[in-house]
C-alpha positions as CSV (number, residue, x, y, z in Angstrom):
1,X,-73.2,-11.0,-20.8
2,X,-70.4,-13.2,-22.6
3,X,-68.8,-16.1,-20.7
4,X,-64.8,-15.3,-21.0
5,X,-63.7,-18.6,-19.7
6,X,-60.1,-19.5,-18.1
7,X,-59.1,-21.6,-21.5
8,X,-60.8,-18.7,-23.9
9,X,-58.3,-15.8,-22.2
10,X,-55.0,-17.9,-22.5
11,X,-56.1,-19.0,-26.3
12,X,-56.6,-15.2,-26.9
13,X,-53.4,-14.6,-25.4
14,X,-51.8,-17.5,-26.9
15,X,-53.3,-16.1,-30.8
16,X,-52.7,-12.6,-30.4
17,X,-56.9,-11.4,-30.0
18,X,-57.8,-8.9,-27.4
19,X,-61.3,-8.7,-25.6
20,X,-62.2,-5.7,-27.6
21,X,-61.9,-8.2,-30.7
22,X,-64.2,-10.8,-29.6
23,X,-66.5,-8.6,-28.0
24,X,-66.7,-6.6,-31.7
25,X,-67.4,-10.2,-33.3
26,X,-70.1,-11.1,-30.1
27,X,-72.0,-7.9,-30.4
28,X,-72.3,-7.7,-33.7
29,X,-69.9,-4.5,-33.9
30,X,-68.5,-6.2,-37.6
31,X,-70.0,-8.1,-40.3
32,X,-70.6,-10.8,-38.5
33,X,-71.8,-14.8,-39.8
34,X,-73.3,-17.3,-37.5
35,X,-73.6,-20.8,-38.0
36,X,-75.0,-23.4,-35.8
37,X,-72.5,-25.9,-35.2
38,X,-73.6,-29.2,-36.8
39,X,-72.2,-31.5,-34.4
40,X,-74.0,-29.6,-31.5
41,X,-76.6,-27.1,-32.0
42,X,-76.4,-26.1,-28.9
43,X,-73.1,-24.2,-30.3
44,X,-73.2,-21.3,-32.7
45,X,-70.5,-20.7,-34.7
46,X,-69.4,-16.6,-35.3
47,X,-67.3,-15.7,-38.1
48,X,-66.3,-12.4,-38.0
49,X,-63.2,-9.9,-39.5
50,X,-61.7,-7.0,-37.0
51,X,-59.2,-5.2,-39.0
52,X,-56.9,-7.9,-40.3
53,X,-57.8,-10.6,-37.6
54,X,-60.2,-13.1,-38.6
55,X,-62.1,-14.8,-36.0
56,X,-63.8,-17.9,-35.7
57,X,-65.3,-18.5,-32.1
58,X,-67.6,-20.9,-30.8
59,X,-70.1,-19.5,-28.3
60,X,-72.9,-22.0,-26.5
61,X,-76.3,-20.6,-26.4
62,X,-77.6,-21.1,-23.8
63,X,-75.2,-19.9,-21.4
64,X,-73.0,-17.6,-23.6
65,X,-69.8,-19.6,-22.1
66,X,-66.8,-18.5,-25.4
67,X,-66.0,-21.9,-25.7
68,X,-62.4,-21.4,-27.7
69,X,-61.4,-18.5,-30.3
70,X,-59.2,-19.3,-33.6
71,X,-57.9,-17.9,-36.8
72,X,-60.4,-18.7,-39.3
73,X,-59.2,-21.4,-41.6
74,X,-58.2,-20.6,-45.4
75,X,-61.7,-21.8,-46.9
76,X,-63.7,-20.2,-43.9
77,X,-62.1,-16.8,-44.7
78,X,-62.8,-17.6,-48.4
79,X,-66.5,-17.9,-47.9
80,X,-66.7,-15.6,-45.0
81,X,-65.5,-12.9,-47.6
82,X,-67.5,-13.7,-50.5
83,X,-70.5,-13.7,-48.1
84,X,-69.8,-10.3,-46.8
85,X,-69.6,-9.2,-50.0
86,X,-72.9,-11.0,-51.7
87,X,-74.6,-9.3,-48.0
């Protein structure tokens, strides 16, 4: 179903995720926040936490390609948190 690209498995590599963690994130396996990018909605935006990693990857919707996979930032984490929390 997901798109693992050529560039999303060297990035994972590259930041120390595994498959298992994105797919956790994708499916829905975690508390999971999506946003729809604003500078193109055809990107959503998943936030999610898998034990102490905390990922940030860009999916597009229409053809599930993972576009990239990062550490979320220090204010992402910040809101991602207090959102889990608030449910």
């Amino acid at each position: 179903m997901w798109n693992f690209t050529k560039h999303v498995c060297i990035r994972m590599e590259e930041r120390g995720f595994s498959k298992g963690d994105v797919l956790q994130v994708l499916n829905g396996e975690v508390p999971v926040i999506i946003y729809t990018n604003p500078q193109d909605e055809l990107v959503d935006l998943y936030f999610g936490q898998v034990m102490d990693k905390f990922l940030m990857i860009p999916v597009n919707r229409k053809t599930k390609a993972i576009i990239t996979i990062r550490p979320m930032r220090k204010k992402e984490k910040e809101i991602y948190l207090s959102e889990v929390q608030n449910g």
